[in-house]
N, C-alpha and C positions, 0 to 999 in steps of 0.2 A: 547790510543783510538784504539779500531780494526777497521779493515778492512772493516766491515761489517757498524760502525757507521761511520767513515768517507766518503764510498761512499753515505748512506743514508744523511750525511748534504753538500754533493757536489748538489746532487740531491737535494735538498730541496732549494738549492740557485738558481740551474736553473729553479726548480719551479716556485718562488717566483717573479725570472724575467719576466719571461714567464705570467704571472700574471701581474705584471704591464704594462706589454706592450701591453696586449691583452686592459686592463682600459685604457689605453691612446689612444686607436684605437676605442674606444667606444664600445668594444664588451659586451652584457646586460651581468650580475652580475651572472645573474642563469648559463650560456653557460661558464664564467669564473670558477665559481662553481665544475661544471660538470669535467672540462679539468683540476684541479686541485685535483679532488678525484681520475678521471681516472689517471694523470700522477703517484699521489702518489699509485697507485697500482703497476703499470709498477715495480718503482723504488724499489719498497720490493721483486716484485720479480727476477728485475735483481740482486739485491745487496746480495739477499741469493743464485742466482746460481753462481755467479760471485766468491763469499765469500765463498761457501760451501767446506768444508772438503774433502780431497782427503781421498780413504781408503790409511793406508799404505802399503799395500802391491801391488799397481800397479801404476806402472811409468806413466800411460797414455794409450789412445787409441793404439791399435798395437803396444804398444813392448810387446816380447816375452823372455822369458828368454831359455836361450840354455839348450841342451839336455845333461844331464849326460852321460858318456862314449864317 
């Protein structure tokens, strides 16, 4: 399984909870609705920047490679 789908089914578990705990506090169905389409946005796109491909050719932010000679 990648990276990308196992953060998406972590996410989806805290979802899910988040869901019934909002049903057990009596909060209405449409408002659970809402915070449930909202979360699953968040979660696609934290899991695709999270997951996303480095180019190969750079280490990271500020590194530099040294100067020939």
């Amino acid at each position: 399984m990648s990276s990308f789908a196992t953060y998406l089914v972590g996410f989806l578990i805290l979802i899910v909870g988040l869901a019934i705990a909002a049903h057990l506090l009596n909060v209405p169905d449409m408002w659970i609705a809402v915070g449930v389409i909202v979360l699953a946005g968040i979660g696609v796109l934290s899991a695709t920047t999270r997951t996303k491909m480095r180019d190969p050719g750079s280490e990271g932010p500020g590194s530099r490679t040294p100067p020939n000679g």
